[in-house]
C-alpha positions in Angstrom: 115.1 78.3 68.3 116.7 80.4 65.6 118.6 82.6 68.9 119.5 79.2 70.4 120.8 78.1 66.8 122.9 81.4 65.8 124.2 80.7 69.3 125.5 77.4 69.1 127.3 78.5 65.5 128.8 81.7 67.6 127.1 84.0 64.5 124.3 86.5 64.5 120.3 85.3 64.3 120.6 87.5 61.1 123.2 85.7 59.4 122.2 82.6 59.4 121.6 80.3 56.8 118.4 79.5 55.2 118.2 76.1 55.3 119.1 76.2 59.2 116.6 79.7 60.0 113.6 77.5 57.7 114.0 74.3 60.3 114.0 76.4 63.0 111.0 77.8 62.3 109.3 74.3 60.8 109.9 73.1 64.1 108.7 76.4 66.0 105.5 75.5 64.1 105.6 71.6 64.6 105.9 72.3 68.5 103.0 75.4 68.3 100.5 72.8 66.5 101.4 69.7 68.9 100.7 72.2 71.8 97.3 74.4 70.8 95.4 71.9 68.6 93.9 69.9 72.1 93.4 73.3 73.4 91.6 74.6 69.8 89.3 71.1 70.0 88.3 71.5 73.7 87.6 75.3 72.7 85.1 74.4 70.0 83.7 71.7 71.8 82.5 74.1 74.9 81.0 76.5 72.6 79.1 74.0 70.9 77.7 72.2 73.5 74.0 71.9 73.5 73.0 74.1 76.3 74.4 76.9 74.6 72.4 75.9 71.1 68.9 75.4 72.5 68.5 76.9 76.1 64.8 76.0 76.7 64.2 72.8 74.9 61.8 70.3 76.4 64.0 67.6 76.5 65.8 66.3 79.3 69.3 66.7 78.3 72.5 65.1 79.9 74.6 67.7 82.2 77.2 69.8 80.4 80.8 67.6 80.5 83.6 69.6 82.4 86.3 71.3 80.6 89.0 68.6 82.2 86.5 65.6 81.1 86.2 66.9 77.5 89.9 67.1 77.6 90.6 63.9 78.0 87.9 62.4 75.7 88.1 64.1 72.8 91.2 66.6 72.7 93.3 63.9 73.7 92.2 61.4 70.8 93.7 63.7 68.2 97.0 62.2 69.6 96.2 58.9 70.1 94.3 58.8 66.7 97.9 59.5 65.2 99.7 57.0 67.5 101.9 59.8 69.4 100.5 58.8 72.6 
């Protein structure tokens, strides 16, 4: 974004001012956090699933969710939760 920027005001990524290099890279980050926090919560979710915690247990346990199935029930709600979707 900063290239695209220093571009678009025919001056060098180097010379650019701060106000305009700090959006750039506010919104760098804005995109980068829209784009890896589903992907962080389906992650965590497939370590933690019980089959990994307790291997042998006794207890009939429901089968391990796919990765696309815990994608859309709980990465996805951090989206919805917020009203972007």
């Amino acid at each position: 974004l900063k290239l695209v920027c220093a571009n678009l005001n025919e001056i060098s990524k180097d010379s650019l001012p701060t106000w305009q290099a700090a959006s750039c890279g506010t919104v760098a980050g804005v995109i980068s956090a829209f784009l890896s926090t589903p992907l962080d919560v389906l992650r965590t979710r497939l370590n933690l699933r019980e089959d990994h915690l307790c291997p042998k247990s006794q207890h009939p346990r429901p089968p391990p969710k796919k990765a696309s199935q815990l994608l859309k029930e709980e990465a996805l709600l951090v989206y919805k939760g917020r009203g972007l979707m």
